[in-house]
C-alpha positions in Angstrom: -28.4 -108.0 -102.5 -25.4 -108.9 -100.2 -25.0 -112.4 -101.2 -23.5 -112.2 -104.7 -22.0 -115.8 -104.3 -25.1 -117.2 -104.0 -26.8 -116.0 -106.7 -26.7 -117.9 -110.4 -24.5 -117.9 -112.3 -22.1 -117.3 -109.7 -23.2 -120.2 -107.8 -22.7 -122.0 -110.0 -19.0 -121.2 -111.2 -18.9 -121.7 -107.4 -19.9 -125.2 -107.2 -18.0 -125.9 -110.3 -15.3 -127.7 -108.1 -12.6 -126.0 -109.8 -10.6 -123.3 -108.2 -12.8 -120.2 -107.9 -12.1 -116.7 -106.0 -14.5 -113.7 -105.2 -13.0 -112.0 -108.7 -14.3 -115.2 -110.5 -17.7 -115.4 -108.9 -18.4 -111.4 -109.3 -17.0 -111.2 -112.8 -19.8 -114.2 -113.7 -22.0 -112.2 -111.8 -22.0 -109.0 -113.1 -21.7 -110.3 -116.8 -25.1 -112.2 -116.3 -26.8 -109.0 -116.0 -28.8 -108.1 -119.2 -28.0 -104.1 -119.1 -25.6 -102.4 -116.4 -26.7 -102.3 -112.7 -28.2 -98.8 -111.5 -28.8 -100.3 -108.3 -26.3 -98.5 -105.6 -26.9 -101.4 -103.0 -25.5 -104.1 -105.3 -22.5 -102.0 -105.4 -22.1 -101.4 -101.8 -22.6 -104.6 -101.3 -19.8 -105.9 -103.5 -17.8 -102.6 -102.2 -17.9 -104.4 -98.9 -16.9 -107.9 -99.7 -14.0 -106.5 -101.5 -12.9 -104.5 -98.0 -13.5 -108.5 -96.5 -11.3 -109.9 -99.2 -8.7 -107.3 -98.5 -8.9 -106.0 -102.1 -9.5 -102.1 -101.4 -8.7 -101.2 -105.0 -11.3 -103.4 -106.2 -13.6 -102.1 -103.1 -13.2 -98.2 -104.3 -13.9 -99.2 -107.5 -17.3 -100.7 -106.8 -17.7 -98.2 -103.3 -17.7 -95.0 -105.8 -19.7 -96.6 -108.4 -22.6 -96.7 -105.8 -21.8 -93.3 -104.1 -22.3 -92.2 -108.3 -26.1 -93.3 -108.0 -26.1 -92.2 -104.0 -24.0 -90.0 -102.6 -25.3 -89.9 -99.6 -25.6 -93.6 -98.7 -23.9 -93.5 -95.6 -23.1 -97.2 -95.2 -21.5 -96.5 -98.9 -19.3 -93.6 -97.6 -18.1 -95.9 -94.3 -16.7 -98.7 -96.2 -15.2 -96.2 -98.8 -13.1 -94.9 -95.7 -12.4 -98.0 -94.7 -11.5 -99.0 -98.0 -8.7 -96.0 -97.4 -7.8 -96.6 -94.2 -6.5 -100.1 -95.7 -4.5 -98.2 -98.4 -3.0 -95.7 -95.7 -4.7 -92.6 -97.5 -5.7 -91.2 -94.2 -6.9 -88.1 -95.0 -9.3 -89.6 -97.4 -9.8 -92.0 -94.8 -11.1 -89.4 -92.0 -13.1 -87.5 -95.1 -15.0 -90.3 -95.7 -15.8 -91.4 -92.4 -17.2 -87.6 -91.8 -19.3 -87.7 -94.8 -20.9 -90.7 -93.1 -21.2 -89.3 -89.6 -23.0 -86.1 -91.4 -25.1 -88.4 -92.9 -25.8 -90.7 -90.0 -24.9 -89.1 -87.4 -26.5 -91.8 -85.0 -24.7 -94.8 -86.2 -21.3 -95.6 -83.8 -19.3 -97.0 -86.5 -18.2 -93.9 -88.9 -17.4 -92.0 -85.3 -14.9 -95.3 -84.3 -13.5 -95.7 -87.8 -12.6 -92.1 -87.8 -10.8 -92.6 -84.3 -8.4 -94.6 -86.1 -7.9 -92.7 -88.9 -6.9 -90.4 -86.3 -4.5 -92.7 -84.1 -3.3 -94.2 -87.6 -2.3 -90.9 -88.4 -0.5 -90.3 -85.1 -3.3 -87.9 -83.7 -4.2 -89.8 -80.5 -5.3 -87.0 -78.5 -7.7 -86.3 -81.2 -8.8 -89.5 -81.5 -9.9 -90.0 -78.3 -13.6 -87.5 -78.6 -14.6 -90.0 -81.5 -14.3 -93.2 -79.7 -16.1 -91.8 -77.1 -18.8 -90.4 -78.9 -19.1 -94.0 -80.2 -19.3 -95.4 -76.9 -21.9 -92.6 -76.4 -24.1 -94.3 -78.8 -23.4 -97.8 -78.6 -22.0 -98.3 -74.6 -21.6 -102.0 -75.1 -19.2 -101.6 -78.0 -15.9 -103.5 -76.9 -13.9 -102.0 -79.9 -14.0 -98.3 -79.1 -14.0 -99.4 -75.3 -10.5 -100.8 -75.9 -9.3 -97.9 -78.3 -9.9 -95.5 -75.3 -7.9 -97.4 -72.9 -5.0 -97.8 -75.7 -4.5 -95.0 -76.0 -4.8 -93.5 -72.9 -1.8 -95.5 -72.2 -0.1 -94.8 -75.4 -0.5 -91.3 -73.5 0.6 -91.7 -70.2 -3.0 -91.7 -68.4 -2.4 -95.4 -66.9 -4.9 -94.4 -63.8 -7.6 -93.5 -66.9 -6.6 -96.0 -68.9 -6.9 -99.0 -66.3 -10.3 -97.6 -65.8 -11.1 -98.1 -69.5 -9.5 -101.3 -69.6 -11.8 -102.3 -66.6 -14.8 -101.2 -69.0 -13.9 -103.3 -71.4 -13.3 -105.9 -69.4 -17.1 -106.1 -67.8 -18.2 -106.1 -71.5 -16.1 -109.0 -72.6 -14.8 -110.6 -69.2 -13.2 -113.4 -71.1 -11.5 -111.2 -73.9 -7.8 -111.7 -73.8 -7.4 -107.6 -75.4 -9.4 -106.2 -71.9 -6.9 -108.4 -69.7 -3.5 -107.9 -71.3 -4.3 -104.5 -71.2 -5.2 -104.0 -67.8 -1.9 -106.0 -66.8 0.1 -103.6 -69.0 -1.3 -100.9 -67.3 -0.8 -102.2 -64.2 2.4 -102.9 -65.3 3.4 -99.3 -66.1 1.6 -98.5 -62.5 4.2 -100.8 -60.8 1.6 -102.9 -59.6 3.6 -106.1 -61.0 1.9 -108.8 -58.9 -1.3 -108.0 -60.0 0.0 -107.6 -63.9 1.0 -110.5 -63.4 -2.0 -112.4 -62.6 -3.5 -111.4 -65.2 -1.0 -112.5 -67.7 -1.3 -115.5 -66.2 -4.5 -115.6 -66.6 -4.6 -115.1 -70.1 -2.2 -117.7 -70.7 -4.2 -120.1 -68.5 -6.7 -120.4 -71.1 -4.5 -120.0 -74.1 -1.0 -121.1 -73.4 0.5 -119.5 -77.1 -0.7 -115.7 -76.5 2.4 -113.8 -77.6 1.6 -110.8 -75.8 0.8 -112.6 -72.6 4.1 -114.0 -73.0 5.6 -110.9 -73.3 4.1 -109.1 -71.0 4.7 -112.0 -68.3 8.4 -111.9 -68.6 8.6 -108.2 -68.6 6.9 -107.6 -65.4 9.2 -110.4 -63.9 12.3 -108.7 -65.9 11.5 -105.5 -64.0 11.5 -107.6 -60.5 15.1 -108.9 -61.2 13.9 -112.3 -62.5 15.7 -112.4 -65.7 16.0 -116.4 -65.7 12.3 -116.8 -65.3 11.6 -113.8 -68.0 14.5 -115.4 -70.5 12.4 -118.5 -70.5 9.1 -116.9 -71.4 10.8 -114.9 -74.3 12.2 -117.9 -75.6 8.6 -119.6 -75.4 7.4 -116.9 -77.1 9.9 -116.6 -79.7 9.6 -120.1 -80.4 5.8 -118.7 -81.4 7.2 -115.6 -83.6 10.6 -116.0 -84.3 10.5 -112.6 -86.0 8.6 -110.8 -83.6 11.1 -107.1 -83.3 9.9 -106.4 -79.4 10.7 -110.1 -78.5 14.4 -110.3 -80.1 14.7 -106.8 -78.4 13.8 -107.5 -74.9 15.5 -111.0 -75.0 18.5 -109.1 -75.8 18.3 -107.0 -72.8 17.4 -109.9 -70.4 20.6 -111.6 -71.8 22.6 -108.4 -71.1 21.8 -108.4 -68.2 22.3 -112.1 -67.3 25.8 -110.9 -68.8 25.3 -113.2 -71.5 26.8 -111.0 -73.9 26.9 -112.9 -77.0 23.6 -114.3 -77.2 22.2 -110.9 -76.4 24.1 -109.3 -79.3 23.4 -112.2 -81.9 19.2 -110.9 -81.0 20.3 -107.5 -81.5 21.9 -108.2 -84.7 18.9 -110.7 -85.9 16.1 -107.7 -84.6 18.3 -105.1 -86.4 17.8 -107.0 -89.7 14.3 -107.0 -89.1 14.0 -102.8 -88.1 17.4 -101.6 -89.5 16.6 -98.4 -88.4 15.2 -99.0 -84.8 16.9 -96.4 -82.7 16.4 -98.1 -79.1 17.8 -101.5 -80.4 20.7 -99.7 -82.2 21.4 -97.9 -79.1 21.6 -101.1 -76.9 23.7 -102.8 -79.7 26.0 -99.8 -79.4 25.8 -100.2 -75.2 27.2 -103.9 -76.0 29.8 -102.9 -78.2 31.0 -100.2 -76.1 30.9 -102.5 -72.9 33.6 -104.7 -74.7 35.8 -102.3 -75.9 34.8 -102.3 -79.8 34.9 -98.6 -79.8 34.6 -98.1 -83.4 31.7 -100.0 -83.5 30.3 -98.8 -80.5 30.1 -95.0 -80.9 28.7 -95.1 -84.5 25.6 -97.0 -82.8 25.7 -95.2 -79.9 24.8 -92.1 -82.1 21.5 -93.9 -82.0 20.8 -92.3 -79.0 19.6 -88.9 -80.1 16.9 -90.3 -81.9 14.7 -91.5 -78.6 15.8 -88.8 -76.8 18.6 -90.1 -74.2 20.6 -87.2 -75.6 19.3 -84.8 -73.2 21.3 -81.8 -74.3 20.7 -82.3 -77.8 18.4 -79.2 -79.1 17.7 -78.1 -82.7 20.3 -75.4 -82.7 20.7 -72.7 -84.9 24.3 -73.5 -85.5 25.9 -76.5 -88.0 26.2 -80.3 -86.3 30.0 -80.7 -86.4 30.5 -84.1 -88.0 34.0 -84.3 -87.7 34.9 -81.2 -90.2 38.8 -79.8 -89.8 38.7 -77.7 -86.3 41.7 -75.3 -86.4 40.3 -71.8 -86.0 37.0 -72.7 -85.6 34.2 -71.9 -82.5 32.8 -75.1 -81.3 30.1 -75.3 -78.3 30.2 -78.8 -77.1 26.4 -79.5 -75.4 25.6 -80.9 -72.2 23.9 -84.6 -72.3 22.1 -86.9 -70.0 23.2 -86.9 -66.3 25.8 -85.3 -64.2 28.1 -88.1 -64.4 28.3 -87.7 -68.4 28.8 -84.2 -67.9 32.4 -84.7 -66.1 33.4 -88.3 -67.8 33.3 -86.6 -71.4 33.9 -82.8 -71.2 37.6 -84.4 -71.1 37.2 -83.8 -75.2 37.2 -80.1 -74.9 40.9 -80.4 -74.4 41.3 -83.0 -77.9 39.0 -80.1 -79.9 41.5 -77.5 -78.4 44.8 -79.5 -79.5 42.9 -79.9 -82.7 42.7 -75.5 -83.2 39.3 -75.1 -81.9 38.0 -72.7 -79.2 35.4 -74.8 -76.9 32.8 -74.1 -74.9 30.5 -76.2 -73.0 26.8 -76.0 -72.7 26.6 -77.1 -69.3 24.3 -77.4 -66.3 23.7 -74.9 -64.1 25.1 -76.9 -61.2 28.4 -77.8 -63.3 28.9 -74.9 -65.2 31.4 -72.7 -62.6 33.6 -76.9 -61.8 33.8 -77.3 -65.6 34.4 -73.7 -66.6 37.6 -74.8 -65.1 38.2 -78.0 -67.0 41.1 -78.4 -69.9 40.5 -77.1 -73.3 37.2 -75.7 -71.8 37.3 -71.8 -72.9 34.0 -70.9 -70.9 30.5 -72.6 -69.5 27.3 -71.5 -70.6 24.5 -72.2 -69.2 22.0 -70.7 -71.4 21.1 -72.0 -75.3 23.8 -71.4 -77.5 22.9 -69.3 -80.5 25.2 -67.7 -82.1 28.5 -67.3 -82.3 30.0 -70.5 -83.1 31.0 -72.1 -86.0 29.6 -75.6 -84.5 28.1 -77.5 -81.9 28.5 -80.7 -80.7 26.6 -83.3 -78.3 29.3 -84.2 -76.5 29.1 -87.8 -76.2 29.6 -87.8 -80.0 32.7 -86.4 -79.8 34.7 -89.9 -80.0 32.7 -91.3 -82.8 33.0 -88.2 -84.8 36.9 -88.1 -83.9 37.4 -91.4 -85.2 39.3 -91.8 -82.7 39.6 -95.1 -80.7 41.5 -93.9 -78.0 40.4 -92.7 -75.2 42.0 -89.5 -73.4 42.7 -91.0 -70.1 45.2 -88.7 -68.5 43.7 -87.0 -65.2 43.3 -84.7 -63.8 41.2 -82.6 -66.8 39.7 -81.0 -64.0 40.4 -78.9 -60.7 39.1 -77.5 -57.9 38.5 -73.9 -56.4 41.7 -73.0 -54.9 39.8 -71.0 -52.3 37.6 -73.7 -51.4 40.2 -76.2 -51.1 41.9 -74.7 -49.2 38.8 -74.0 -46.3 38.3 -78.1 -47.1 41.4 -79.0 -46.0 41.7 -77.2 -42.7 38.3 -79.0 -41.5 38.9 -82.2 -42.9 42.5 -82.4 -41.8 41.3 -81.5 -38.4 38.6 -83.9 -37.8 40.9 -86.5 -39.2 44.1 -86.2 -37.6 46.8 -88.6 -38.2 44.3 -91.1 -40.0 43.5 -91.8 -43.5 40.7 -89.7 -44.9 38.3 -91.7 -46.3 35.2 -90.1 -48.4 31.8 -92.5 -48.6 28.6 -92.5 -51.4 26.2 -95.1 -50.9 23.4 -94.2 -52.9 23.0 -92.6 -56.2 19.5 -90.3 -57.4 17.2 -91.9 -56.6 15.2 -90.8 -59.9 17.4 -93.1 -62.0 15.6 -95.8 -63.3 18.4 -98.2 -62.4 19.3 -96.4 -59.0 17.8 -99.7 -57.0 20.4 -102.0 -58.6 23.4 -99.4 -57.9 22.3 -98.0 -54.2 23.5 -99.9 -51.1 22.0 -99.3 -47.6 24.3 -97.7 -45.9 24.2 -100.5 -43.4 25.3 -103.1 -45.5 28.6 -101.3 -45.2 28.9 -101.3 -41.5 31.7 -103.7 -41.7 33.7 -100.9 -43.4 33.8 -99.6 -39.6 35.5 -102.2 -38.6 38.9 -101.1 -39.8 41.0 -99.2 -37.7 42.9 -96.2 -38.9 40.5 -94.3 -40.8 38.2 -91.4 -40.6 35.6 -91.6 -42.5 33.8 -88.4 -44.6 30.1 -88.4 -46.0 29.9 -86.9 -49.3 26.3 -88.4 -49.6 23.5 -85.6 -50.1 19.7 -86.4 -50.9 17.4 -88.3 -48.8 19.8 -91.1 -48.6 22.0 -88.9 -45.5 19.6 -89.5 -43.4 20.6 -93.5 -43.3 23.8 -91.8 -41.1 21.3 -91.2 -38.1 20.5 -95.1 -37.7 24.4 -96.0 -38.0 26.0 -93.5 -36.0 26.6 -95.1 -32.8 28.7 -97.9 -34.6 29.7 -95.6 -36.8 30.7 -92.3 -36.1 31.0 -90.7 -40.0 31.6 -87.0 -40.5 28.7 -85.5 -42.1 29.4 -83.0 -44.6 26.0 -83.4 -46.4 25.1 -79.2 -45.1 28.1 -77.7 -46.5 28.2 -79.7 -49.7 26.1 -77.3 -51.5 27.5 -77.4 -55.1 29.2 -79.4 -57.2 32.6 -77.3 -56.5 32.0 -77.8 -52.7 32.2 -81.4 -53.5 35.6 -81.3 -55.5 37.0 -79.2 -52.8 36.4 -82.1 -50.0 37.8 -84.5 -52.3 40.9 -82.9 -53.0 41.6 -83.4 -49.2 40.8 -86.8 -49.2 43.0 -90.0 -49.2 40.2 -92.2 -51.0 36.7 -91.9 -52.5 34.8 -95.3 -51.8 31.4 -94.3 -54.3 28.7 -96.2 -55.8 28.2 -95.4 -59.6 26.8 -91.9 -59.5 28.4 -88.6 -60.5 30.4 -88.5 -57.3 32.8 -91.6 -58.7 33.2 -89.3 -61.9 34.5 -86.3 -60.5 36.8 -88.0 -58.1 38.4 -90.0 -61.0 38.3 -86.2 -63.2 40.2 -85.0 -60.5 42.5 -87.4 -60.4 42.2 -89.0 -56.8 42.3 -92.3 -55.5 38.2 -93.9 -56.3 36.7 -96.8 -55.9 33.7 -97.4 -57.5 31.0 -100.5 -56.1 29.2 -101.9 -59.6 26.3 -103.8 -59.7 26.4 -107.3 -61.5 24.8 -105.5 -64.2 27.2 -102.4 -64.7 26.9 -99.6 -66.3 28.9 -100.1 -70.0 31.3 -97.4 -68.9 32.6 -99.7 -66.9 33.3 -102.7 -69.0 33.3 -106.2 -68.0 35.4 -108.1 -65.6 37.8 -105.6 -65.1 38.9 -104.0 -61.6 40.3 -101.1 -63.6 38.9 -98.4 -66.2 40.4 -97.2 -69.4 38.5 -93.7 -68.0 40.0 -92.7 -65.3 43.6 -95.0 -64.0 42.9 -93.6 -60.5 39.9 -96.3 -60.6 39.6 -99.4 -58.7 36.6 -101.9 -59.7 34.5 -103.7 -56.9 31.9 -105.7 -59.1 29.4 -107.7 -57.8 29.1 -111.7 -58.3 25.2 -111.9 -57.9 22.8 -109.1 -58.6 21.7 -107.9 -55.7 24.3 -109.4 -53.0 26.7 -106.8 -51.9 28.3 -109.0 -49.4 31.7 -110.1 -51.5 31.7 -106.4 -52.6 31.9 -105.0 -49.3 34.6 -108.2 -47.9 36.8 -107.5 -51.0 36.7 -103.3 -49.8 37.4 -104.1 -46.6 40.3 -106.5 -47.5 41.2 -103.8 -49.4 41.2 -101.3 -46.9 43.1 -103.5 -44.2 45.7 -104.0 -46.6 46.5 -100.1 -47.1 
C-alpha cells in the first residue's frame, strides 16, 4: 500500500520520460481506481509521502481522509501532527501527537514528536519528560538522545547536558550532532581545549561543517586568538555567506582586532538579514558610539533593553518618557548595568532639571546616599518606583531620547561628604607628608566577563615604585588587595582597603588625592565625576566609552588615556605612566 509510484498506472506516467512529480503520479493513481478508496492505509500511506515531499496541505488532506475511516489509527494521527508541526500550528501539532500516544502508548515516536512541538513552541522544560519517555522505550534512539542534551543546554544544565551529549555520542560515535555538542558544552564549561578537539575532530573528517567551524573559532575567540578565529569565520562564511551567527561573531572578532570597518560592514550585512536582532543592533550601536557617531549610536544602543543589558529596566507602572516636554513634570531616571554607568550618566539628571523636571534616581543601594548628592538629582531611591511620577527613564537612554549630541562634560556633577572628607584628609595628608598623593586600582570585579582583559597584577606595576616623590594610596577592595602582601617590601603602599566601606568612603579619599591611576572599573568614573586628576589603563580592546586612539575623553576632561598596543602586554602602558609620572 505504501508504494503508490510503483503501482500502474502511475508507473507508468513515471517511466513516461517526461517530467513527472508525486502530484502527477498520485493524481493517475487515484483516478485509475474504479469507485473511491475506503481503504484508510492507502491514505496514510500517501498522507505520509506528502509530509516526505514537504507538501503538508496536501498530507492533511489525505492524513484526515484516513483518520474519517479510522480514527484511531495511530500511525495516521502521528504523521497528521507532523503534518502540523511543518505548518507551525503547534497546538494541533501537540494534539495530534497525544491522540497517538493514547492510542499507542508504546511506540517512541508520538512521545519525541510531541517534545518538539513543545521546544517549537518555546516550552523546553516541558519538553524534556517526552524525550525521555521516548528514550524510555526506545534507549538506542539518537534523536531524542540529542533533543535532551539540547536542550539541557538551551537551559543552562551544561554538566547534564554533557552527560547526554556523551549518550549520544556512544550510540552514534561517528555522528558530527553528538560531537559538536559535547564541544559546545564543554565550551560553555570553559573547558576550551577539550572543545576544541572535538571540533577538530569533526572537521577532520568533514572539512566544510559550518558549526564546527563556528564553534572552533569561538572557543579560540574566548582564548584571545582572534587572528586564528577571524580565519575560521571567514572559511566558514565562504560556506554560508548569509549565515546571521557568522556575520555576527565575525563582526565582534574584527572589533576586537580594532578593525572597525570591516566589523561594521558584517553588522550592517547581518542586520539586513535579522533587522530586528537586538544583540547585533546593540554591537552596531557599541561601534557607532566608539567613533563618536552619537546620533547613530544611541538610537541602536536602545537595543540593549531587549536582551536584557539594561539591568535597571523593569516593567514600571509609570509612562516611558520618550523625549515628551519636561517642564513641571516628575521624572525617575532608573539605575542600569554596573556601578560605573551609574556615576558616568546620572550626569543627565542635571540636563532633565534645566529642562523643568524634578529627578530622581533609582539607584543602587551602594550609590544611593554618593548620588543623592549629584546635580539635578532631587533624591535616590532605592526601592521600585511606583507612583508618583509623571515618567521614568533608563538612564542610559537619556542622550538618545534628548536628541542631543552633546555630551554634558563639565565636572564635578558630583561631591563628596563634607564630613568624611574632611576625616580623609587628615590621614591621608599625614601619611603622605610633603609628597604627591597618589591613589592606585589594579583590578576591576572580577565577575565581569571582560575583567581578565582590563585587570593587571599588581606586580606588573612595580616599576611605578620606582619614582621618587610619591606616596602611594590603595583604593583597591575585593580579593585583588591581597596582591599588596606579595609587593610590600618593594613597595610600601598605604592600604585603605578596611576603611573603604562604601562608595562615599571612596569619594572622600579621593578628594584628598593628587592623582587616581585606575584600571577601567567604577573607581575611574567617580574620580573623573568628581572632577580630579584620573588616569585610566585601557585594554587594546576598550571599552566604547572610551573611544579609539585618544588619550583624552569627551566624559570627563580630568581624563588621561593609557591604551594598550597589544592585547594583553601592559608593558608600554606602565613605561608611558611612569614617564608620565617622572615628568610631574
Amino acid at each position: 500500500m505504501t508504494d503508490i509510484l510503483s503501482r500502474p498506472p502511475a508507473d507508468a506516467v513515471r517511466k513516461s520520460g517526461h517530467a513527472v512529480t508525486f502530484d502527477d503520479a498520485e493524481r493517475a493513481f487515484l483516478a485509475s481506481l474504479s469507485e473511491p478508496p475506503r481503504d484508510a492505509e492507502l491514505f496514510v500511506a500517501l498522507g505520509r509521502l506528502h509530509v516526505q515531499q514537504a507538501t503538508p496541505e496536501r498530507a492533511i488532506e489525505r492524513l484526515d481522509a484516513a483518520l474519517a475511516l479510522a480514527p484511531d489509527h495511530a500511525d495516521c494521527l502521528n504523521e497528521r501532527g507532523i503534518a502540523a508541526l511543518m505548518l507551525r500550528d503547534l497546538e494541533g501539532a501537540a494534539h495530534y501527537f497525544r491522540e497517538a500516544i493514547r492510542c499507542s502508548p508504546g511506540n517512541p515516536r508520538p512521545h519525541c514528536n510531541l517534545g518538539n512541538a513543545m521546544r517549537d513552541a518555546g516550552r523546553r522544560e516541558d519538553a524534556i519528560p517526552h524525550f525521555e519517555r521516548a528514550l524510555a522505550l526506545a534507549p538506542d534512539l539518537l534523536e531524542a538522545a540529542l533533543s535532551v542534551a539540547e536542550l539541557r543546554n538551551e537551559l543552562g544544565q551544561a554538566q547534564d547536558a554533557l552527560a547526554g551529549f556523551e549518550r549520544a555520542a556512544r550510540l552514534a560515535p561517528d555522528d558530527p550532532r553528538a560531537l559538536l555538542g559535547r564541544g559546545r558544552t564543554l565550551h560553555a564549561l570553559g573547558r576550551s581545549s577539550d572543545a576544541q578537539n572535538l571540533f577538530a575532530q569533526v572537521l577532520k573528517q568533514k572539512p566544510d561543517i559550518v558549526p564546527a567551524l563556528f564553534g572552533l573559532a569561538r572557543s579560540l575567540g574566548s582564548e584571545l586568538r582572534f587572528d586564528e578565529a577571524l580565519h575560521l569565520y571567514r572559511r566558514a562564511l565562504e560556506l554560508d555567506p548569509r549565515n546571521h551567527a557568522l556575520l555576527h561573531n565575525t563582526a565582534y572578532v574584527l572589533t576586537c582586532l580594532e578593525r572597525y570597518d570591516e566589523a561594521d560592514e558584517h553588522l550592517q550585512h547581518a542586520i539586513e538579514l535579522k533587522p530586528e536582532h537586538a544583540l547585533t543592533n546593540h554591537l552596531l550601536g557599541m561601534s557607532k558610539l566608539r567613533r563618536g557617531d552619537w546620533r547613530a549610536g544611541w538610537a541602536l544602543y536602545e537595543h540593549r533593553i531587549a536582551f536584557g543589558t539594561s539591568g535597571g529596566y523593569a516593567p514600571l507602572a509609570i509612562p516611558e518618557w520618550r523625549g515628551e516636554p519636561l517642564d513641571g513634570k516628575r521624572i525617575v531616571l532608573t539605575r542600569e548595568q554596573g556601578a560605573g554607568d551609574q556615576l558616568q550618566f546620572v550626569r543627565y539628571a542635571a540636563v532633565l532639571r534645566r529642562l523643568g523636571a524634578t529627578v530622581d534616581f533609582w539607584a543602587s543601594v551602594e550609590l544611593a546616599p554618593l548620588l543623592a548628592r549629584a546635580e539635578g538629582v532631587r533624591r535616590a531611591i532605592t526601592d521600585m518606583p511606583r507612583d508618583g511620577y509623571d515618567f521614568f527613564c533608563p538612564v542610559m537612554s537619556v542622550p538618545h531620547r534628548l536628541q542631543n549630541e552633546a555630551i554634558p562634560a563639565v565636572v564635578p556633577y558630583l561631591s563628596a561628604d563634607a564630613r568624611l572628607s574632611g576625616q580623609w584628609r587628615d590621614r591621608i595628608h599625614q601619611a603622605a607628608g610633603t609628597r604627591r598623593k597618589i591613589g592606585l586600582v589594579w583590578a576591576g570585579n572580577p565577575a565581569h566577563k571582560l575583567d581578565r582583559l582590563r585587570s593587571i597584577p599588581l606586580d606588573a606595576l612595580l616599576p611605578l615604585a620606582d619614582i621618587p616623590g610619591l606616596a602611594w594610596f590603595s583604593l583597591q577592595t575585593g580579593a585583588a588587595a591581597s596582591q599588596l602582601d606579595a609587593c610590600a617590601r618593594r613597595w610600601p603602599i598605604n592600604r585603605l582597603e578596611t576603611r573603604l566601606d562604601s562608595y562615599d568612603a571612596t569619594a572622600a579619599a579621593i578628594e584628598s588625592l593628587d592623582l587616581v591611576i585606575s584600571v577601567d572599573t567604577s573607581v575611574a568614573h567617580l574620580a573623573g565625576a568628581l572632577g580630579r586628576p584620573v588616569w585610566i589603563m585601557l585594554p587594546a580592546q576598550a571599552d566604547w566609552r572610551w573611544m579609539t586612539g585618544r588619550t583624552d575623553s569627551p566624559w570627563y576632561p580630568t581624563a588621561r588615556l593609557f591604551r594598550q598596543y597589544t592585547l594583553g602586554d601592559w608593558s608600554p602602558v606602565v613605561d608611558s605612566i611612569c614617564a608620565a609620572l617622572a615628568a610631574l
